[in-house]
N, C-alpha and C positions, 0 to 999 in steps of 0.2 A: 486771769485767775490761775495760782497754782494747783496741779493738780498731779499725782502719781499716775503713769502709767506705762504703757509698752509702745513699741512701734515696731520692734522686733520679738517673735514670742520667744520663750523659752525659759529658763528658771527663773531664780530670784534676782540672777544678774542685769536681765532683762529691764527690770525697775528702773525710773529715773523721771526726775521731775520735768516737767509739761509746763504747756499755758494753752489754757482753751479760753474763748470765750465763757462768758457768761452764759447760763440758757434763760431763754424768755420764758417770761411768766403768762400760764392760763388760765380759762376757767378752773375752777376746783380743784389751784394748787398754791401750793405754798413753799414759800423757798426759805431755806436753813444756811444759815453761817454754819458748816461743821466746824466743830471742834476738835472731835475724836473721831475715829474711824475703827471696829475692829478688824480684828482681822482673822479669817476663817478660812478650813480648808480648800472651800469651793471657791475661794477667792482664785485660788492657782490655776483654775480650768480657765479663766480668763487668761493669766499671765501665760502658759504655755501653753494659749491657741486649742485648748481641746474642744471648745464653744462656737467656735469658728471655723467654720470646716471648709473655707477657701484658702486659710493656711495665712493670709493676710491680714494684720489687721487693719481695720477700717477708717477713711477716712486718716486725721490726723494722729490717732491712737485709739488704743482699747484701755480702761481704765474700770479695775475692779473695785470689789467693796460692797458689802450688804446690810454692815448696820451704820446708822449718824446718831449723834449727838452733838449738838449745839443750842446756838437759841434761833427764833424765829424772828427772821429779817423781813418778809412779806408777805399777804395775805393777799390771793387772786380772787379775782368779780365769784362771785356765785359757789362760794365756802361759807358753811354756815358752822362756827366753831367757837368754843369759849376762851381758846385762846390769844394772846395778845402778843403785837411785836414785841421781843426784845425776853420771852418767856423761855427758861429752860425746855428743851425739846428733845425727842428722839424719835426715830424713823428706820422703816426698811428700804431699800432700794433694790430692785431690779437691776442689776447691770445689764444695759445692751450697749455696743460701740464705745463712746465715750461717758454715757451716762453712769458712772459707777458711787463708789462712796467714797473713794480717796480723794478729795478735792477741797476747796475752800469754801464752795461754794454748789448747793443743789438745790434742784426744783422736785417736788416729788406732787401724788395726789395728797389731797387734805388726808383720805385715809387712809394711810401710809403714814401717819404722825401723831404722837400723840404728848402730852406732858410728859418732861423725865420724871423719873420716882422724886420725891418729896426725900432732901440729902441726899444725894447719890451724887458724885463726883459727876463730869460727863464721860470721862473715860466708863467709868461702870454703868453707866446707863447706855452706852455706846455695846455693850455687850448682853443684851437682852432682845433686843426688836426681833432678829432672824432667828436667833435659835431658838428664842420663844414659842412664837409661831413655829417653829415646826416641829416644835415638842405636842402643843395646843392641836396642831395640827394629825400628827400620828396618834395620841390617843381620842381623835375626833371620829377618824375614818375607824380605826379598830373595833370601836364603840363595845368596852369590854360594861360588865355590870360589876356594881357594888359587890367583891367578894370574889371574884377570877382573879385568877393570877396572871401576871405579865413578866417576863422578861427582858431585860436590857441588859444589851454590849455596848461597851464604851460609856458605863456608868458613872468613871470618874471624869470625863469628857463636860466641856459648858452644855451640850446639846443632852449627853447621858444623866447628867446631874438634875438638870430642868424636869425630864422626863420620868425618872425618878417620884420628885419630887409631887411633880403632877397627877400621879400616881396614883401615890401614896393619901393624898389630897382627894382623892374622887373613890378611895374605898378599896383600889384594890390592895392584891398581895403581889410583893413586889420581890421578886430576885436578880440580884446586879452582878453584873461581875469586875471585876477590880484586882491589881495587880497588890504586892505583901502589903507595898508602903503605900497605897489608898485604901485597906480598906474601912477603916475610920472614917478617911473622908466618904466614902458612900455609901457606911453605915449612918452619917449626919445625915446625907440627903433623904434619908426617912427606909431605903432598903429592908426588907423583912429579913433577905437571904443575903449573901455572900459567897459568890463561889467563884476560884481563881481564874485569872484572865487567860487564856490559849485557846491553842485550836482545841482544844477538848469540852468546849462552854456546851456542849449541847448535852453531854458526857455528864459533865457537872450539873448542869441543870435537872435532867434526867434523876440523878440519887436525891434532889430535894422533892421532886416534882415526878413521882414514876410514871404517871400517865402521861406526864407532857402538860407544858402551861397552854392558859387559854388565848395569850397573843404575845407576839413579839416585837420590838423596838430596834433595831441592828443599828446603832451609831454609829459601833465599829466597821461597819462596811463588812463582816466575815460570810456575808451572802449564801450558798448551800451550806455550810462547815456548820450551820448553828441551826440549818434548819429540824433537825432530828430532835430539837428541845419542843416543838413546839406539835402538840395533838391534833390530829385527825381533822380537817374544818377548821384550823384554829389560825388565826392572822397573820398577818409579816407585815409592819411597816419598813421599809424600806428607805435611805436616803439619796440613792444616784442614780435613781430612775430602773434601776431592779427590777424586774416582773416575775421572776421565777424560773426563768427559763423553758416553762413547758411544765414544770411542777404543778400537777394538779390535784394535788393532797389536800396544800392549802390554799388560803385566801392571803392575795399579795395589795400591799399599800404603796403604791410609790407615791413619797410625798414631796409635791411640788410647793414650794415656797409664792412662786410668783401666783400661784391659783387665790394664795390669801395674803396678799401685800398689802390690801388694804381693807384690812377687817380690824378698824379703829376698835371695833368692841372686841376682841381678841387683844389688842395690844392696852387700851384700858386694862382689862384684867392684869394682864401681866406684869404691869405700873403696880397695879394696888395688892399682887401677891410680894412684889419687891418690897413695898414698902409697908407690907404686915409680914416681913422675914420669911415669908413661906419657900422664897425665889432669894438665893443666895447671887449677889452679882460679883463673880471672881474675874480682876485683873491679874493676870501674871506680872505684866510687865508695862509699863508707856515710852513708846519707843518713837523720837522726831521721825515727821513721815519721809523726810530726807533720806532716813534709812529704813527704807521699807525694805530693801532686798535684805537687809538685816535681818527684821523681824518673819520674813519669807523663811531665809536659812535655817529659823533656829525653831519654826511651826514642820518646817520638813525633816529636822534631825528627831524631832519625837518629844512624847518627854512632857512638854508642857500643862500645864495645869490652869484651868481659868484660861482669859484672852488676851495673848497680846493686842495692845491698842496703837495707833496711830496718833500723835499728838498735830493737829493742825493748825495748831496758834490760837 
């Protein structure tokens, strides 16, 4: 089975096509023909080893990758699902060692899978499972009320857009930030506020918000630099495992993805927000997985909008 991955860490050079085996199928799992693969920043903590702290990767390779889309090629003993082989599909993965999402071929649990959206290419359905979930996932833990305000960095972002959006969806008031030429785009995703992208967002936020919002969403990774937008008691989701450093002001989220990999009713909704336009699905780009160090190069220069995807035949 072909598959992308490393044997040597390091950039996007690192990339190059594999053959693993197949993985066996178990109880309460199901296995996908990928189609698509996106492709995401924490994809790179596999590729240059920062996941791996023996400095080796494992085994025959490490192979990244957190969202699939395909169809469903097998159903294991003791899955109870209304789905059928051969049905449009999308899923999260876990990457550990070789189990990633760049392949032809994966085994995941049943809930970890759900129907793609109803029309969705598989490329854009390929870009929904992970940053879903941990959009779903930071405003879960924040647990703000109908009428608080939140803030998000990295608003024009697949993960800041989602979060935005979900937002905006559950009542609160929502201030984004966004650089000249997005702010349209995240005034779409439903934003109350707009105030420009830099180190000064807390600065910014602050003149909409004097007191300070009631939580916050950091997409952009700007970790203490944003924390001054946010009031006395008031939240930080965070996404790279962040705790605050000692900051005992506020209340820190670090949101693990793997804790809800398979909360089928989390990724049902986000099926059925996709496919009532609440959840915008942005491709940048579909790029052959052959050239994945490709699509690595041009996610590390910046810049991009929506996900590049992997085409896997």
């Amino acid at each position: 089975m072909r598959a992308i991955g490393v044997t040597e860490y390091g950039g996007p050079e690192a990339l190059h096509e594999i053959d693993l085996p197949a993985e066996p199928l178990g109880a309460g799992q199901v296995r996908v023909r990928v189609r698509a693969a996106a492709v995401n920043p924490t994809d790179t903590y596999v590729v240059n080893g920062a996941r791996n702290k023996t400095g080796v990767p494992r085994e025959t390779a490490d192979v990244p990758g957190m969202d699939v889309a395909g169809e469903l090629l097998e159903i294991g003993p003791e899955v109870a699902t209304d789905l059928a082989v051969g049905d449009a599909v999308m899923g999260v993965v876990v990457p550990r060692d070789q189990h990633g999402a760049y392949r032809e071929d994966v085994v995941l649990p049943a809930g970890s899978v759900t129907r793609a959206p109803a029309g969705a290419s598989h490329a854009e359905a390929a870009t929904l499972p992970m940053n879903g979930l941990t959009a779903i996932r930071a405003l879960d833990q924040l647990a703000l009320a109908p009428g608080e305000t939140i803030a998000v960095t990295g608003a024009a972002g697949t993960l800041g857009g989602y979060v935005v959006a979900l937002a905006k969806r559950a009542g609160l008031v929502v201030v984004a930030d966004a650089a000249d030429k997005d702010v349209e785009l995240v005034r779409s995703f439903g934003a109350d506020h707009v105030v420009p992208r830099g180190d000064d967002v807390a600065e910014r936020v602050r003149e909409v918000f004097p007191d300070g919002v009631d939580g916050l969403v950091d997409g952009a990774v700007q970790d203490e630099k944003v924390l001054p937008a946010v009031k006395d008691g008031g939240g930080v989701a965070t996404v790279r495992f962040w705790k605050g450093d000692g900051n005992d002001r506020l209340r820190f989220h670090p949101v693990v993805v793997a804790e809800v990999a398979e909360r089928h009713d989390w990724l049902e909704q986000l099926r059925e927000l996709a496919e009532a336009g609440v959840l915008e699905l942005r491709v940048a780009d579909v790029v052959p997985a052959e050239r994945a160090n490709e699509a690595h190069e041009r996610l590390a220069a910046g810049g991009v909008r929506g996900r590049l995807v992997l085409d896997l035949g």
